[in-house]
N, C-alpha and C positions, 0 to 999 in steps of 0.2 A: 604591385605593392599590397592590395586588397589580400592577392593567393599567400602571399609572403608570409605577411600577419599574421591568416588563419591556420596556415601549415604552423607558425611558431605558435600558437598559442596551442594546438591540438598537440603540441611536440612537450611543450614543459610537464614539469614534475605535480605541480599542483591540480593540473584538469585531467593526470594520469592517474592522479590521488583519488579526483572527485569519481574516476569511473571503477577503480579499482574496490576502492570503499562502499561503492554503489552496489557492486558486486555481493560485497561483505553483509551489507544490510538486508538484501533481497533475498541472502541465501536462505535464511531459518525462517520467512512469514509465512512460506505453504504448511510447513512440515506439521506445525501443532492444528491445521486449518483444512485447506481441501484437500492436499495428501492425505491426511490424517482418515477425512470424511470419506474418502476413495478408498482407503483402506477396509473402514468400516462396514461401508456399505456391500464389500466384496463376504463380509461375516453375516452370522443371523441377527443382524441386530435390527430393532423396528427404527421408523425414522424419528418417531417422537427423542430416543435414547439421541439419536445422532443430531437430531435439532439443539437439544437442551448442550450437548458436547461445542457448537459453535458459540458459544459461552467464552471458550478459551480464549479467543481474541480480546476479551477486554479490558487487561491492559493499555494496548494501544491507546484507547479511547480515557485512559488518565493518567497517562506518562507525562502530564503537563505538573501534578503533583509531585515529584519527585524529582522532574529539570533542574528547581531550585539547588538545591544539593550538589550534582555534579555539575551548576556553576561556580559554588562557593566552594568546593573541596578537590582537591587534584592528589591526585596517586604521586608516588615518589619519581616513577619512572615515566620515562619517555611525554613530558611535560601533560600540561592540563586534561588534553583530549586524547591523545594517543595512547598516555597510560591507564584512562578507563575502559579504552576499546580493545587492545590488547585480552585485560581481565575478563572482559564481557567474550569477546570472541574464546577464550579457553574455556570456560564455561558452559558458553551454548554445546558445545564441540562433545561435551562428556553429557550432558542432558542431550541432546536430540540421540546420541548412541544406548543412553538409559533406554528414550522411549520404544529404542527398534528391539530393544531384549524384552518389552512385556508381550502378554498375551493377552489383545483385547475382551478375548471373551473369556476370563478369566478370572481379569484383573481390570475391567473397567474403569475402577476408582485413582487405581495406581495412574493408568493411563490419562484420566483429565487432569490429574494432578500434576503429572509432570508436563503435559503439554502447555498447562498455564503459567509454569515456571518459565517454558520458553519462551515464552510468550510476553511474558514479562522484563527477559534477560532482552528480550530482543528491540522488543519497544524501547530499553533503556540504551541500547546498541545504537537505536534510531535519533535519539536525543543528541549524543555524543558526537556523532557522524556529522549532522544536522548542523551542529554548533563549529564542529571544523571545519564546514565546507565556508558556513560564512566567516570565519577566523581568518582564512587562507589564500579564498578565489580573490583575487584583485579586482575593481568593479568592472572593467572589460573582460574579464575573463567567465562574469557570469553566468553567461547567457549557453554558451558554451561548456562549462560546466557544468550546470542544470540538464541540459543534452547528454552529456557523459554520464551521468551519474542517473540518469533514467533506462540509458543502456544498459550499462552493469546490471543494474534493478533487474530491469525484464531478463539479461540472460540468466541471470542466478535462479530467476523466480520458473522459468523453465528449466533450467537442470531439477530445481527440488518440485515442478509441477509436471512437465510432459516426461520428460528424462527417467524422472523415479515411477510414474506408475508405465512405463514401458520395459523398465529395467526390474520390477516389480512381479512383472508376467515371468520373466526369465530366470531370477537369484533368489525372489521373493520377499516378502515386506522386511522382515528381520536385516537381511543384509545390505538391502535398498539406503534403511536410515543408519548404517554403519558407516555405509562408501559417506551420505551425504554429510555426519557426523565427520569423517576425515578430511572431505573439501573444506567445509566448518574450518576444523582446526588450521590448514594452510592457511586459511584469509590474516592469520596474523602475522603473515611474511607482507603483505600489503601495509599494515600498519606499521610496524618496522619501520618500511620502505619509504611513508611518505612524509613529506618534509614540515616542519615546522612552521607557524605563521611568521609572516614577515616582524609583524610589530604584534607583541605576545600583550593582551588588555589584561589589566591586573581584574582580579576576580572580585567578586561583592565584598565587602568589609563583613559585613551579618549575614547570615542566612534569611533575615527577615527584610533586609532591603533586595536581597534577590527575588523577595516576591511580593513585597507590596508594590515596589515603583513601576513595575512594568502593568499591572493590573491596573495600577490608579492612572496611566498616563492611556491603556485604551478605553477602559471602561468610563473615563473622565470626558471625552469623545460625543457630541450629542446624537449621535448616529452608531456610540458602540454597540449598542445590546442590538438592535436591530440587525447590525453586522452579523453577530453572532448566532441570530437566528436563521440566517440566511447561508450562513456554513451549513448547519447544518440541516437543512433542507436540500440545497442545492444538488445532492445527490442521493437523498431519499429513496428515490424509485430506481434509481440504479440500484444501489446497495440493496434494497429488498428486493430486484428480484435475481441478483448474482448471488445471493447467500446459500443457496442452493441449487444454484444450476451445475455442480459434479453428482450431484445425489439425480437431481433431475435429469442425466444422459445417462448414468449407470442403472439406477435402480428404478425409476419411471420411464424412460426409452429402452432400454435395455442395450445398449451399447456397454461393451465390454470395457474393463479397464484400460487394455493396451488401445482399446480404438479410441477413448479420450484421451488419452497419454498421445499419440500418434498421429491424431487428425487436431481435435478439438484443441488440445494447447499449442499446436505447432501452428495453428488459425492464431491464438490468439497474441503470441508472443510478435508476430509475424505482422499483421493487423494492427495492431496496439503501435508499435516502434513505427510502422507508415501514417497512423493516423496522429502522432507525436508532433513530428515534421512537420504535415499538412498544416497540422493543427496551430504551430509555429509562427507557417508562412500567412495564413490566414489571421492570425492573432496582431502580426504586425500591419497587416493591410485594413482588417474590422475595424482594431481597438478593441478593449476588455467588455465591454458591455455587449454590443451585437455577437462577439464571440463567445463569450458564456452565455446569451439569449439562444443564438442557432442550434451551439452542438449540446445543449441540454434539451431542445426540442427533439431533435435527432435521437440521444439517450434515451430517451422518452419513450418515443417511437420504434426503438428497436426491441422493447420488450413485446409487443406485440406479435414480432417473429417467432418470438419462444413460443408465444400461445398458440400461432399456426401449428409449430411443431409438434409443440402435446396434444394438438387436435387431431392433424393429419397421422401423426403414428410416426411409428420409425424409420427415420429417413436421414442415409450421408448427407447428402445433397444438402438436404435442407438444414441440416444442422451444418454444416458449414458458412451456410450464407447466414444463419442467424448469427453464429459465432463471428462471422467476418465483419458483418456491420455493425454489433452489438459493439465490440472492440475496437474497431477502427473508430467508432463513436466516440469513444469513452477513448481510447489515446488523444482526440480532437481535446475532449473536455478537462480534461485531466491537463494537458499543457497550459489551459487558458487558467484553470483553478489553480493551480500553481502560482500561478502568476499573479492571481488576485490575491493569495494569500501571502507571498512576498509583499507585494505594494501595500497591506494593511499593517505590514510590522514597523515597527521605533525602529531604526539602527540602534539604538541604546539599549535596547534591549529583544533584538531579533531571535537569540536562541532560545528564551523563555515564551515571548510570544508566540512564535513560528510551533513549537511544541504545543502551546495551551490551542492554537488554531487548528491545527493538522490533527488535534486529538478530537476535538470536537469536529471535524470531518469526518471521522471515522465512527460516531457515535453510532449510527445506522448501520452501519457494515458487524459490529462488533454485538450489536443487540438487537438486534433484525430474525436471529437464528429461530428461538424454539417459536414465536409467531409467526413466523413463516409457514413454519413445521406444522404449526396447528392450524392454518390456512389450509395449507395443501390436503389435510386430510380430511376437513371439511368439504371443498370446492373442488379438489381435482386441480391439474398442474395447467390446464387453459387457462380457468376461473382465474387462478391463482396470477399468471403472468399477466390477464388485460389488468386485474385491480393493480396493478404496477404500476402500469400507466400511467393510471389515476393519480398512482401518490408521489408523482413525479411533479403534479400541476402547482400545488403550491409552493413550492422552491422557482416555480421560475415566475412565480406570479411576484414574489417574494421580489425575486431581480428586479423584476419593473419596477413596484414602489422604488426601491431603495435605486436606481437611475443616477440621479444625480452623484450621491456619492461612492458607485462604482466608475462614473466618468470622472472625477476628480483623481484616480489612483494614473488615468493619463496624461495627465497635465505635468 
């Protein structure tokens, strides 16, 4: 009966949505980001230029400002969600193709320009996406959904990360973001494709009660703010010291583009998807708090490997086990964070929350860049990865105070 269920629930239309759509979202995050940075760094450009250029991501980090909107307004076609994802997918499809026709050392300006529009279409892809899946997945179908739609993710994120700087070596950067620009444009056969929610909730009456009521109902909360400081620590020292670990194996190791395209993302895509699972099975067996306590210890601890790295010199070997565990870490943690930020939303208003939260995750991934930048050329790329460590400790110190009501989100 058990196999029955799971074969039908992996078999319907809606968790075929949630992986396909996953797809769609994953495809445009490298391309304005570490592609981009790969790309760069293969030019003359200094790293302070390509520091201040990780800039582009921050969007992400306030896509909760503009959620409002596409919950209160709906395109004509293909109902609320389907027909802003559509627009946004045709969109991304001719900007990522813009950005493969500039010439970085050129047109610098052009180039951050347009990379922050994607960046921004994309963030806003992410919102859209975000809000169908909870529209649509039935509550047993969640859990399983969430799974799918983290595959899709990672395979899109390796086509447009390992994929494109190995197909980069061979066609070269120009035609690299054209292919990926045309995958772009197909993902709106996926939306087409996927079906309607069951029971369609009528949308905010005001634009102003799509964003006072969900803010006053966590922030009203006696434990919100402190929540909210604990998002965004919680991955801190992860996010400072991956903001540069492509620049950090190309341009400080000296590893080639195709040999991160070909080893290092194929570790990570690879890693990340096994450490998901784990991370899964262990989340139902810990509970949220000892599982967000562990694998942020772990997180923590694997930057340390980088610093071996930059210490000892250029090394396969070891750049693979650092790549291996850093990832497999961060798939552990990343499944449990999920998770914790599901359990802090209203159903009443999950797709404004789930946005305002996941943006402020991402605050340190998004503005971590030219400080990092000027880190490393201060200290050296060792120095630079133990202080990582370090700023890993108050996010999980953070967890402990806050204990109690991270065990209430399992009750």
């Amino acid at each position: 009966m058990a196999r029955t269920r799971l074969r039908d629930l992996i078999a319907n239309r809606r968790v075929a949505a949630a992986l396909t759509l996953g797809f769609a979202s994953g495809l445009p995050f490298n391309l304005p980001d570490s592609t981009l940075q790969a790309w760069l760094s293969t030019l003359d450009l200094d790293i302070k230029t390509i520091g201040w250029l990780t800039l582009v991501g921050a969007p992400y980090a306030f896509k909760f400002l503009w959620a409002p909107i596409l919950d209160r307004y709906a395109l004509p076609v293909l109902g609320r969600r389907r027909g802003w994802m559509l627009l946004l997918q045709l969109v991304l499809a001719g900007l990522i193709a813009l950005l493969g026709m500039q010439a970085p050392n050129e047109a610098i300006y052009a180039v951050a320009a347009i990379a922050l529009l994607i960046a921004f279409i994309s963030a806003t892809q992410d919102i859209v996406i975000d809000a169908y899946r909870a529209d649509t997945l039935r509550p047993e179908e969640r859990g399983i959904g969430s799974t799918a739609t983290q595959v899709g993710w990672r395979v899109a994120t390796w086509i447009t990360g390992a994929l494109a700087l190995i197909l980069s070596d061979v066609i070269g950067w120009r035609n690299t973001y054209l292919l990926m620009a045309a995958i772009m444009g197909a993902t709106v056969l996926f939306t087409w494709s996927a079906p309607e929610p069951e029971r369609v909730a009528p949308p905010p009456r005001t634009l102003t009660a799509a964003v006072v009521d969900p803010l006053r109902e966590f922030l009203g909360r006696p434990e919100g703010w402190a929540l909210l400081g604990l998002i965004v620590l919680y991955k801190f020292g992860d996010a400072f010291a991956l903001k540069l670990v492509t620049v950090f194996l190309i341009k400080g190791m000296g590893f080639s583009a195709l040999e991160v395209g070909a080893i290092s993302k194929t570790v990570v895509i690879t890693l990340t998807l096994l450490g998901t699972f784990v991370g899964g099975i262990f989340l139902a067996r810990l509970g949220l708090f000892r599982s967000l306590l562990i694998f942020g210890i772990l997180q923590a601890l694997t930057n340390l490997l980088y610093a071996l790295l930059a210490a000892t010199g250029k090394s396969t070997t070891l750049m693979i086990i650092a790549l291996g565990f850093d990832n497999f870490a961060g798939g552990m943690g990343a499944a449990a964070f999920v998770a914790f930020l599901m359990g802090l939303c209203d159903a009443r208003f999950s797709a404004f929350q789930y946005a305002l939260l996941s943006a402020l995750a991402s605050v340190a991934r998004n503005f971590l860049g030219p400080p990092a930048a000027y880190l490393v050329d201060a200290v050296g790329w060792s120095s630079f990865f133990t202080i990582t460590f370090f700023t890993a400790i108050p996010g999980l110190i953070a967890l402990v105070l806050l204990r109690r009501q991270v065990d209430r989100l399992d009750e």
